[in-house]
C-alpha positions, -999 to +999 in steps of 0.1 A: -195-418+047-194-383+028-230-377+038-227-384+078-190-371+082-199-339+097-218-330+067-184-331+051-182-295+066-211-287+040-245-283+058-234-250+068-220-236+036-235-254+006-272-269-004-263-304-017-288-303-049-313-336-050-303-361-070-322-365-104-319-383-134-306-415-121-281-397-108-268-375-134-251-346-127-275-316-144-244-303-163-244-292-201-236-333-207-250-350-177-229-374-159-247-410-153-231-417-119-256-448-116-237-460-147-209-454-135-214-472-102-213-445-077-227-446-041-254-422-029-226-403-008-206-404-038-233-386-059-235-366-036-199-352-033-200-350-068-230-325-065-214-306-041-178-301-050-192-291-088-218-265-070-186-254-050-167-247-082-189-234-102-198-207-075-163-201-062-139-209-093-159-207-127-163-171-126-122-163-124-115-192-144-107-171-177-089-147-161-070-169-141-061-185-175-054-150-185-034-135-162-021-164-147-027-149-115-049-166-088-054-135-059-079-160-043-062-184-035-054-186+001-091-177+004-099-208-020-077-226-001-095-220+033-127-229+019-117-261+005-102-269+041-140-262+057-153-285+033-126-315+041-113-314+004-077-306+015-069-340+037-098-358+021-078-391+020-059-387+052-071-409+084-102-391+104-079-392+136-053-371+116-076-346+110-088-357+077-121-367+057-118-404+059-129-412+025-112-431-006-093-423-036-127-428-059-134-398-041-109-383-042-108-387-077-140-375-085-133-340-065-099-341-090-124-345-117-154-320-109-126-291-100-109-301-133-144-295-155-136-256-144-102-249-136-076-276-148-048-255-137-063-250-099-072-286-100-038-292-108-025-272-072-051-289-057-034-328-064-002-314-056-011-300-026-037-329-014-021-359-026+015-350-026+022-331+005-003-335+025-006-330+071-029-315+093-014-284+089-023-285+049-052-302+054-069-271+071-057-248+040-046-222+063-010-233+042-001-246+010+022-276-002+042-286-023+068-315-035+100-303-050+118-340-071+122-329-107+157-308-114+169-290-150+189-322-160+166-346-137+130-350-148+113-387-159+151-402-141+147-383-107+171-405-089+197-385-108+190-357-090+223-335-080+205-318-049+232-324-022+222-327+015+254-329+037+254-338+071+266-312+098+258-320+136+225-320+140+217-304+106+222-311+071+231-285+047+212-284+012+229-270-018+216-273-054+177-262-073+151-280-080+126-270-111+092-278-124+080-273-091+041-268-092+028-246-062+063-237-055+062-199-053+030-203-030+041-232-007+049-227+029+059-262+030+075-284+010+088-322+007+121-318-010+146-351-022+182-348-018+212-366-019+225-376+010+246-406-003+255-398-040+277-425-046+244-448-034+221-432-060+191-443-059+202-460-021+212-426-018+181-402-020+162-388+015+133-368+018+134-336+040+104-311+051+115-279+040+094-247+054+092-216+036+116-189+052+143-215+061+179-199+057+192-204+024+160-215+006+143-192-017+125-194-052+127-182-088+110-163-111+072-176-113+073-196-150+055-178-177+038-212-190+015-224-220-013-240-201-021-248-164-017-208-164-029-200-124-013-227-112+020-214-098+057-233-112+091-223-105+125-232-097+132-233-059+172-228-047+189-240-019+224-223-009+236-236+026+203-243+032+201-258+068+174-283+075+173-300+111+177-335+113+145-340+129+131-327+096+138-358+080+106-373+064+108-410+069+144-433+071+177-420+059+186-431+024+150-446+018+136-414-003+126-438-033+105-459-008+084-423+003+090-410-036+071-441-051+044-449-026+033-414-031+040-413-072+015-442-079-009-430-056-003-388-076-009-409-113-039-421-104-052-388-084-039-364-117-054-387-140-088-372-130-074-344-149-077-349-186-111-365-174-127-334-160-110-313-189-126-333-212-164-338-197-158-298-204-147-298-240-186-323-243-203-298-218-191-269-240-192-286-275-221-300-275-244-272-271-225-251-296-231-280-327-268-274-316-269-235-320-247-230-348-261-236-381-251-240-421-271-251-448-303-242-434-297-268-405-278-269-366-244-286-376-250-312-348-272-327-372-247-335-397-234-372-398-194-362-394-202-340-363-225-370-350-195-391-352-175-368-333-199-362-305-201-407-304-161-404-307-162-377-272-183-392-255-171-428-257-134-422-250-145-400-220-166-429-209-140-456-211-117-435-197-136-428-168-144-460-161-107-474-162-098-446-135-129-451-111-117-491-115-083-481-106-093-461-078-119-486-064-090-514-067-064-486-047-094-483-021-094-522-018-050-529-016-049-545-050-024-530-073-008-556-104+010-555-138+008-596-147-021-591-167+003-587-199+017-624-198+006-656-206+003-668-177-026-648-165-060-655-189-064-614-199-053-617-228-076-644-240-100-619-225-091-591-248-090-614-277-123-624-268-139-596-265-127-578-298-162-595-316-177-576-294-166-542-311-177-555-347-200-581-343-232-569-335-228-538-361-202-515-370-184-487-351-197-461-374-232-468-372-229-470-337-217-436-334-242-422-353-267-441-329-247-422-302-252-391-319-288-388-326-287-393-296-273-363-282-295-345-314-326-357-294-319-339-263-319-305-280-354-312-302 
């Protein structure tokens, strides 16, 4: 458990605030992790990665954002390795924490609430690529699938990877690739087979100074600004055979068991980003005034703090649910036919939204709510 697990790495580094308010976080918008069905270790690691951030991230955030420049990073990096963060889902006998994806997802989430963008290097490099190497944060990873004309169908990939002796030789680029201009190591798909397609596609470790790789210009983008993205090329790139991750031709196999696994990781995302837009937003509707009142007072912006905080909720309940289901093997997609009852379940419980009062009175219960805390 987080708590007993070496102190995570913690005790030596970081005071784990107590736990108060059944729970809740002590943010702007406190987070009810009893509600939410967290363990006392889970609480915990909740308190301690958002202390973390907000004492090593927050403070660069905007200019990260800014200048889309992130000088410490190798230094963040390290950090995160002392506290476990990096290999957190990796096997304690492979160097890593031990733990499940619910945490895993909750560390996605509480780095998110400061820096999406560094969140966003973090699941790339944690979830995606991950060994004990990485896990340390002494290097950075990354995974290299999507190509200019090969983006939501990968296995069209054109990445060649022809056999020669003992090596294969990669020719071809690879784009979109976040933590690419940082990474010293990299899980890159090619085409071995091309006539195979998707039969076709292997998975190589590629290390950063290899003859014939390089990268790009950085990408100048609109958002996740800090975290790094560019095109990586490969001319007569020689990779050893031994550098093969997993069997020849059976890419897709590694691809997908690590894709299902990325969604629900990266979904923690737009959950964090948007426990920030309530943690932010909310105490702005209770300074700003008009008409001789504080504007979180008025019915609409009631209705708007309800609408927040209820999609944030339902949403991070559906990913916690996910994630407790990935810790326990169970993974499905029957429940859309007939011959599964969940559909008479969501029939069912539709009287539920309108029976026992409308939506918009409910959300204006929800908002007085939030009025209350600021009288």
């Amino acid at each position: 458990m987080f708590a007993f697990r070496n102190a995570l790495r913690l005790g030596s580094r970081l005071s784990v605030p107590a736990v108060a308010r059944r729970g809740c976080s002590g943010a702007a918008i406190p987070v009810d992790d009893v509600v939410n069905g967290l363990t006392d270790d889970q609480i915990q690691l909740r308190h301690a990665v958002r202390k973390f951030c907000a004492e090593k991230l927050a403070p660069q955030a905007d200019e990260i954002d800014k200048t889309n420049e992130f000088p410490g990073m190798r230094k963040f990096w390290l950090e995160m390795g002392e506290m476990g963060l990096l290999g957190i889902t990796a096997p304690e006998e492979y160097g890593g924490t031990g733990l499940g994806y619910l945490d895993h997802v909750i560390v996605m989430e509480e780095m998110s609430r400061v820096s999406a963008a560094i969140a966003l290097s973090y699941g790339a490099h944690s979830n995606l690529c991950v060994n004990q190497m990485l896990m340390t944060g002494e290097h950075v990873g990354a995974l290299a699938m999507s190509e200019p004309n090969a983006g939501s169908d990968v296995v069209s990939m054109r990445l060649k990877a022809e056999k020669n002796g003992d090596y294969y030789i990669l020719n071809g680029n690879k784009f979109w690739i976040t933590n690419g201009p940082d990474a010293d190591v990299l899980i890159v798909y090619a085409k071995t087979d091309p006539k195979a397609h998707q039969k076709g596609i292997t998975a190589f470790i590629v290390e950063k100074g290899m003859p014939g790789f390089s990268t790009a210009q950085k990408l100048d983008k609109l958002g996740m600004r800090g975290s790094n993205t560019c095109e990586l090329v490969f001319e007569d790139c020689k990779i050893p055979e031994k550098n093969i991750l997993g069997p020849l031709n059976k890419g897709v196999y590694v691809m997908m068991s690590g894709l299902d696994l990325e969604r629900l990781v990266l979904s923690a995302g737009p959950i964090g980003i948007m426990q920030a837009v309530l943690d932010n937003a909310v105490p702005y509707l209770h300074t700003r005034e008009a008409f001789g009142q504080k504007i979180g007072h008025f019915q609409l912006m009631q209705g708007k703090m309800a609408d927040m905080y209820t999609r944030l909720s339902s949403c991070r309940q559906y990913v916690y649910n996910v994630a407790r289901a990935c810790d326990k093997g169970h993974a499905s997609g029957n429940g859309y036919i007939n011959d599964y009852p969940m559909g008479r379940f969501l029939r069912d419980a539709k009287l539920y939204e309108i029976g026992a009062g409308t939506s918009e009175v409910r959300r204006l219960i929800i908002g007085r709510a939030f009025n209350a805390m600021y009288k």
